[in-house]
N, CA, C and O atoms as a GROMACS GRO file, in nm:
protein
  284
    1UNK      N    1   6.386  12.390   9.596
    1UNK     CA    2   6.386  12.449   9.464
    1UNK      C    3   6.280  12.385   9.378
    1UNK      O    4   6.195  12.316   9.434
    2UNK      N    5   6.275  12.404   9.233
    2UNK     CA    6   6.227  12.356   9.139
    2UNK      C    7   6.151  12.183   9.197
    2UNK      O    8   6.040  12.140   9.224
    3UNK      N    9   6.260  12.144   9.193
    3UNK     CA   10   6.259  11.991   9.223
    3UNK      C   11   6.158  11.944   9.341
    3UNK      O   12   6.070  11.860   9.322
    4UNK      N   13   6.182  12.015   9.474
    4UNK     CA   14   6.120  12.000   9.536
    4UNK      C   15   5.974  12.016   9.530
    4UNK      O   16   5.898  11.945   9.596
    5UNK      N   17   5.935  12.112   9.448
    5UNK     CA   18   5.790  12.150   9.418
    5UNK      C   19   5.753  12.047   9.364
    5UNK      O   20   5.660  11.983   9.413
    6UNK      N   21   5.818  12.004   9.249
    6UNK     CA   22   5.766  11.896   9.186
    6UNK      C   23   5.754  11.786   9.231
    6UNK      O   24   5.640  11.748   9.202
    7UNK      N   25   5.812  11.703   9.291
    7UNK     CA   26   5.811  11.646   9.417
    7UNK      C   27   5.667  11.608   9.431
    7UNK      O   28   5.590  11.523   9.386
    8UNK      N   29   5.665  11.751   9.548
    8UNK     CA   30   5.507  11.766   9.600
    8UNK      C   31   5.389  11.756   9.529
    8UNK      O   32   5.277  11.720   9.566
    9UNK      N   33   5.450  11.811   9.369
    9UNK     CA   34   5.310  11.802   9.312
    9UNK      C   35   5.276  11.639   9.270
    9UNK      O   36   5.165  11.586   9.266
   10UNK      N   37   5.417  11.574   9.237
   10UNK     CA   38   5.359  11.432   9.237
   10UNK      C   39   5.306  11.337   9.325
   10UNK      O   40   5.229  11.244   9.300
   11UNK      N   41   5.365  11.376   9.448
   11UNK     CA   42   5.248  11.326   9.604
   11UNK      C   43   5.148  11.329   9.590
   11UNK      O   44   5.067  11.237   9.596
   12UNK      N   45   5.119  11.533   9.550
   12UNK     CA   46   4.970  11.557   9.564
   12UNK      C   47   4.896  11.472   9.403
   12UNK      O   48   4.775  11.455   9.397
   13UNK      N   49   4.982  11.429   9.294
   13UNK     CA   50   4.901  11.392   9.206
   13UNK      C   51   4.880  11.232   9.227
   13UNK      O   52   4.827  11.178   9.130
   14UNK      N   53   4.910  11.158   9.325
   14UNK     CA   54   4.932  11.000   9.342
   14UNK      C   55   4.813  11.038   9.441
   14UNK      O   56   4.718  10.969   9.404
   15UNK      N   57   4.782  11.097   9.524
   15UNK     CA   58   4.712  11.128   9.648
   15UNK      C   59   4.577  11.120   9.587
   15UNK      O   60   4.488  11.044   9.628
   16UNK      N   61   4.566  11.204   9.483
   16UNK     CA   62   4.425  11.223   9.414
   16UNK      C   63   4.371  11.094   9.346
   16UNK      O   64   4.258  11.045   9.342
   17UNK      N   65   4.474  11.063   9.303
   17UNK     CA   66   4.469  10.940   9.226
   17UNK      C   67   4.372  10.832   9.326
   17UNK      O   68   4.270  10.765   9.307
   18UNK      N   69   4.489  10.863   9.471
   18UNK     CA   70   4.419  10.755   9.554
   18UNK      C   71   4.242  10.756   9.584
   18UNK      O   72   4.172  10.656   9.569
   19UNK      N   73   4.196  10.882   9.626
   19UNK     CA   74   4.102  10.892   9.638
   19UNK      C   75   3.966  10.904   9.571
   19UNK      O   76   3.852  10.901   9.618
   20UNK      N   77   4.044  10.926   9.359
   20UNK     CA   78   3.969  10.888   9.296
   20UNK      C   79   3.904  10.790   9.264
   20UNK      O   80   3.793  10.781   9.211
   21UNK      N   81   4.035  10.657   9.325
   21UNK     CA   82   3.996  10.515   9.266
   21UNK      C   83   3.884  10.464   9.378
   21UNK      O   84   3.790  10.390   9.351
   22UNK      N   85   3.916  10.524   9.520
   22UNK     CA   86   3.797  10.489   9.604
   22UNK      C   87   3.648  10.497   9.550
   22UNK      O   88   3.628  10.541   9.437
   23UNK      N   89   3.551  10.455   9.625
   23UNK     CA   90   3.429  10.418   9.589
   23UNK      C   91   3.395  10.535   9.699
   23UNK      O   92   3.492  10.543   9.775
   24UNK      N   93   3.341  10.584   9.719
   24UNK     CA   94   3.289  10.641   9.860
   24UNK      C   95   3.351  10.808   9.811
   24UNK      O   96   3.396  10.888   9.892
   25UNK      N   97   3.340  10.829   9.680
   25UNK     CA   98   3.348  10.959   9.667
   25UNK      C   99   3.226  11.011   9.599
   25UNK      O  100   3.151  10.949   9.524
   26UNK      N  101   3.218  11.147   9.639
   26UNK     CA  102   3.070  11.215   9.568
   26UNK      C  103   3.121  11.247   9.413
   26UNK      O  104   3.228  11.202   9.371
   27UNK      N  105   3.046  11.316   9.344
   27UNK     CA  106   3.070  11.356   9.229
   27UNK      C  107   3.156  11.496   9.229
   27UNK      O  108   3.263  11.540   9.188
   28UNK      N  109   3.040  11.539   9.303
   28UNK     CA  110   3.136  11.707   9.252
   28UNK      C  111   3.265  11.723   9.305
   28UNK      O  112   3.344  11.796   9.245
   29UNK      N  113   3.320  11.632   9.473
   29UNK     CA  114   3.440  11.648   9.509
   29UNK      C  115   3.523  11.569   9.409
   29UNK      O  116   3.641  11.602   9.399
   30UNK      N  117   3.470  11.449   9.317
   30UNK     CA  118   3.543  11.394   9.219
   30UNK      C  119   3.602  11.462   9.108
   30UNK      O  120   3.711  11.448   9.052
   31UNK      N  121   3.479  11.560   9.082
   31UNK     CA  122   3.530  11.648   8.976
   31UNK      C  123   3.638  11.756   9.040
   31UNK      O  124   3.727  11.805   8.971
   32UNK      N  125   3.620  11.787   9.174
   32UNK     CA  126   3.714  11.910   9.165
   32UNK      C  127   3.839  11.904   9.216
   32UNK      O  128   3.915  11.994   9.253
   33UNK      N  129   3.852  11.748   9.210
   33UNK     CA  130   4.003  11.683   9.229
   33UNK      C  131   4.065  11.628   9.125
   33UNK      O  132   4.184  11.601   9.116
   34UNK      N  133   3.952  11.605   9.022
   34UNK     CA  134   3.993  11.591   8.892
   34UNK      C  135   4.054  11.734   8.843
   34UNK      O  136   4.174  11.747   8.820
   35UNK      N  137   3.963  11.837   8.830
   35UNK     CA  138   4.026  11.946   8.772
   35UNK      C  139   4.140  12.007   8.821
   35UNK      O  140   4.209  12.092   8.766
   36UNK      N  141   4.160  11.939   8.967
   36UNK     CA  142   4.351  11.999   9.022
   36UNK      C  143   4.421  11.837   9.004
   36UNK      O  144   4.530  11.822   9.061
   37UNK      N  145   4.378  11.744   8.946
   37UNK     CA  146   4.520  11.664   8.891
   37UNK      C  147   4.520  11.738   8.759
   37UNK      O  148   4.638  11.768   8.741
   38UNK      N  149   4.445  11.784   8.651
   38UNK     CA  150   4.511  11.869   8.552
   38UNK      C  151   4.562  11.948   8.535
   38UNK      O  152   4.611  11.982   8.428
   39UNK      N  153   4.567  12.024   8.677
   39UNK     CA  154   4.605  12.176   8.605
   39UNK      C  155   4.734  12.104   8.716
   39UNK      O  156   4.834  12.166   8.678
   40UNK      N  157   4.776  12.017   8.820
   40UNK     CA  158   4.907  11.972   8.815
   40UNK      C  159   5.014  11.871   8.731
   40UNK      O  160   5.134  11.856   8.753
   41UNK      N  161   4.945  11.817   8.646
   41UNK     CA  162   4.978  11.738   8.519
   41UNK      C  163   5.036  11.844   8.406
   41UNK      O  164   5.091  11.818   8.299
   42UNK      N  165   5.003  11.974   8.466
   42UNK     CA  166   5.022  12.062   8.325
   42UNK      C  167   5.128  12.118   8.404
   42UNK      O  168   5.241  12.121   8.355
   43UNK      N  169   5.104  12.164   8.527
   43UNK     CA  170   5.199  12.212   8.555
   43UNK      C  171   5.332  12.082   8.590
   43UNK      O  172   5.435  12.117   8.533
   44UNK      N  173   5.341  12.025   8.624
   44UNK     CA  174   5.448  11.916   8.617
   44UNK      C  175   5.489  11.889   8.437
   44UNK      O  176   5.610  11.879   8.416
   45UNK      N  177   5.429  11.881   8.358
   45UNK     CA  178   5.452  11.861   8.233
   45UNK      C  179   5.578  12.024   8.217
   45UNK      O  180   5.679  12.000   8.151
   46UNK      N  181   5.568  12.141   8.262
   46UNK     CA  182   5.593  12.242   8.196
   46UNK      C  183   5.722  12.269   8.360
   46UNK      O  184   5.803  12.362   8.363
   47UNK      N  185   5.712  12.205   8.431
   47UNK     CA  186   5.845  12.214   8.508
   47UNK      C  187   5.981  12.092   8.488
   47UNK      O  188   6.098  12.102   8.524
   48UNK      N  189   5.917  11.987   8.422
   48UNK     CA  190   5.994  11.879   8.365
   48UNK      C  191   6.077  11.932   8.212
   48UNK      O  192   6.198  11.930   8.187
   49UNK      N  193   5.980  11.970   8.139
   49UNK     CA  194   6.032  12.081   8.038
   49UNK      C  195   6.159  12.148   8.058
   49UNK      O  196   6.248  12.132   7.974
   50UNK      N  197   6.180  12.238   8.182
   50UNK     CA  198   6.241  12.318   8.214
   50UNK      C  199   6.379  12.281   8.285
   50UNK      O  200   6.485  12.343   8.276
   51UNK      N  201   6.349  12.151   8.368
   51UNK     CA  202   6.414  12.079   8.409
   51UNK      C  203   6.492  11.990   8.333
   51UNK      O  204   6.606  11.965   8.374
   52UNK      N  205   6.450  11.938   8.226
   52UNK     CA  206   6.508  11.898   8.082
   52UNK      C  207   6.649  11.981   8.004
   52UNK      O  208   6.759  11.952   7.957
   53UNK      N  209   6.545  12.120   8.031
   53UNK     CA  210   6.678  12.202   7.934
   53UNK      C  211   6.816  12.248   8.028
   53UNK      O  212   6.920  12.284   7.972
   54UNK      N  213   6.805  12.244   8.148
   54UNK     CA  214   6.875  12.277   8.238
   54UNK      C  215   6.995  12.179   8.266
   54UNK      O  216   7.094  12.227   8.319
   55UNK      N  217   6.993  12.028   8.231
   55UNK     CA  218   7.038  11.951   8.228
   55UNK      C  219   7.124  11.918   8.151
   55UNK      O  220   7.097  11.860   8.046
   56UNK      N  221   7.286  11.958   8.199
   56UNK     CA  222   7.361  11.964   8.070
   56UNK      C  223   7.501  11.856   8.100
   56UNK      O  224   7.535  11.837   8.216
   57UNK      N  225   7.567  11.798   8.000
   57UNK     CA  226   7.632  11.734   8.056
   57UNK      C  227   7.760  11.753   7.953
   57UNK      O  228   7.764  11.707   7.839
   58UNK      N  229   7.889  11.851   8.032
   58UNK     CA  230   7.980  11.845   7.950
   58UNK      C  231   8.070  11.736   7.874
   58UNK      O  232   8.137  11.650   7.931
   59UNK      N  233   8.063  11.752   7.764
   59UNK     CA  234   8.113  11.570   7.715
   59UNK      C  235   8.270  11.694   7.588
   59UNK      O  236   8.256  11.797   7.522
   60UNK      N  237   8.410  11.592   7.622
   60UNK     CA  238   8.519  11.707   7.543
   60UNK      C  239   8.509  11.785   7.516
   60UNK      O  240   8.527  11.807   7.396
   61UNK      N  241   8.461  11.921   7.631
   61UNK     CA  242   8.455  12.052   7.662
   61UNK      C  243   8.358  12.090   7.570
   61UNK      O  244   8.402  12.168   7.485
   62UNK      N  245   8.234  12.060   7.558
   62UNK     CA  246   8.104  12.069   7.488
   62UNK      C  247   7.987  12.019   7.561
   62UNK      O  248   7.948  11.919   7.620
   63UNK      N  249   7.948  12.136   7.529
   63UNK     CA  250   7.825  12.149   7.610
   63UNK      C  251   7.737  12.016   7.546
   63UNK      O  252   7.743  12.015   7.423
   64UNK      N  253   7.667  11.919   7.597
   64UNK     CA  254   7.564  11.853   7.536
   64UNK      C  255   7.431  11.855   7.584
   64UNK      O  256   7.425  11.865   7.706
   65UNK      N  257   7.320  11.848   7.525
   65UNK     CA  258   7.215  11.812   7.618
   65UNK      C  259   7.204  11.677   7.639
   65UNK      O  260   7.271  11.595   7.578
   66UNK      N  261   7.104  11.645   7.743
   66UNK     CA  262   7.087  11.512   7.805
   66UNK      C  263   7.085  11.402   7.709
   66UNK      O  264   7.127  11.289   7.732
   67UNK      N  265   7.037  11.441   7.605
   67UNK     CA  266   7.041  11.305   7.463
   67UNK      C  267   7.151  11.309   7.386
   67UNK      O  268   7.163  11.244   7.282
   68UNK      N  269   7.257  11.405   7.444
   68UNK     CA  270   7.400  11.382   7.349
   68UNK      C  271   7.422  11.526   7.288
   68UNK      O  272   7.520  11.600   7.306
   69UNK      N  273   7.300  11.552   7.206
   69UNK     CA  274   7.318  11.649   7.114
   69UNK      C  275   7.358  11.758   7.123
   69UNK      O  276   7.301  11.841   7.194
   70UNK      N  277   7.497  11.793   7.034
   70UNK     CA  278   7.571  11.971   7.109
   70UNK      C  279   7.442  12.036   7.091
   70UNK      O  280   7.342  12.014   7.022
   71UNK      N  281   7.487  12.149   7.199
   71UNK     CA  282   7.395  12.254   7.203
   71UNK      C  283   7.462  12.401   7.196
   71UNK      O  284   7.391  12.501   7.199
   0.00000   0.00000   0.00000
C-alpha cells in the first residue's frame, strides 16, 4: 500500500544520496539524480501528509488526531 511506496521512495532517496556524496560522479548524471531526489522529496512530503490525516486514534469514543486534537 501507501506505506510501502514510501518505503521505496526513501531507499531510492538514501540511494541517491549515496551516490551524490561520491566523487566519481559526472555532472549531468548529478543533476538528473538531483532532480528525482526532488520530485521524491515532494512526493514523500505529500504521501506523509496523507498518511498523517489517516491516523486516528480513538481516545473516550472520540475521534482524535495524532496530536490529541478532536476532529
Amino acid at each position: 500500500m501507501a506505506v510501502k511506496k514510501l518505503k521505496a521512495k526513501i531507499n531510492r532517496l538514501e540511494t541517491i544520496a549515496e551516490i551524490l556524496e561520491g566523487e566519481n560522479q559526472e555532472i549531468e548524471a548529478s543533476i538528473k539524480l538531483f532532480e528525482e531526489g526532488m520530485k521524491l522529496i515532494k512526493e514523500c512530503t505529500g504521501d506523509l501528509d496523507t498518511l498523517e490525516g489517516k491516523i486516528l486514534v480513538m481516545v473516550d469514543g472520540e475521534e482524535k488526531d495524532f496530536e490529541g486534537r478532536t476532529i
